[in-house]
N, C-alpha and C positions, 0 to 999 in steps of 0.2 A: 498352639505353642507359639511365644515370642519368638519375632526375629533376631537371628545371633549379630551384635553388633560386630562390625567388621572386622575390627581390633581384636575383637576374640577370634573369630573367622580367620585371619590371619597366623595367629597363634596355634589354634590345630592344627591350621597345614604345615607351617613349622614344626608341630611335634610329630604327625605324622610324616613328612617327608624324614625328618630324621632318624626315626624307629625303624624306616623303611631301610636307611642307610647304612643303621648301627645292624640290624637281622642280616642285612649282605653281611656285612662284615665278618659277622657271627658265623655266620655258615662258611665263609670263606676262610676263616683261623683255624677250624675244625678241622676243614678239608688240608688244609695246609698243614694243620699239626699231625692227623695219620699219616699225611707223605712225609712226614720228615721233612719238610723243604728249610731250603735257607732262608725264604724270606718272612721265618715266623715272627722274630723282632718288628717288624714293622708292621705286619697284622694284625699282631696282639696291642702293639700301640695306638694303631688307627680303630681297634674295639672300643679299647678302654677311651678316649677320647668321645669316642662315638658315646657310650653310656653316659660319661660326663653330662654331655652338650646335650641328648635326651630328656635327661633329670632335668636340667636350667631350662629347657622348653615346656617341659611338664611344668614347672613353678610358676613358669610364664602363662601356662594357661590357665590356669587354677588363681593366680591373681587378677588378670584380667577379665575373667569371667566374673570373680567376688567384684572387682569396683563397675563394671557393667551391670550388676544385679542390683549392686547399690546406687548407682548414680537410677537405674529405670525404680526402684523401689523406695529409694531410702535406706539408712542404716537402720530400721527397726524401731527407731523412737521418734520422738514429735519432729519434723525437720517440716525445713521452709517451703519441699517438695510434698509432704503428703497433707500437711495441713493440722489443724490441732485436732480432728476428727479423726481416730483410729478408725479405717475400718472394719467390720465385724468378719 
């Protein structure tokens, strides 16, 4: 298996730090919303935030990883990286 360029490497610890942050969150809105508590407004806010900024780290990884694969491969046709030899 290739080595994952860093930039990508970076990017999943960014989405995984923040899945990690948005699931607390999750469990803690939960917990807050059977107790009734007062402070569900702002629980619920720092979820739904959390899901946001999740997704745009998701995208981030999933583009970084596409221009990584293409900068080490090429975009799939003749380029000045693989040469005018397709290989088999």
């Amino acid at each position: 298996m290739a080595r994952v360029p860093d930039e990508a490497r970076r990017a999943r610890v960014r989405l995984l730090l923040s899945l990690a942050f948005t699931l607390v969150a999750l469990v803690f809105t939960m917990f807050g919303s059977f107790a009734e508590a007062a402070f569900m407004g702002w629980a619920l806010t720092v979820t739904v935030v959390g899901v946001f900024v999740t997704t745009w780290f998701g995208l981030d990884v999933w583009i970084t990883q596409r221009s990584a694969r293409e900068r080490l491969h090429g975009s799939g046709g003749i380029t000045p990286m693989t040469g005018a030899k397709r290989p088999r």
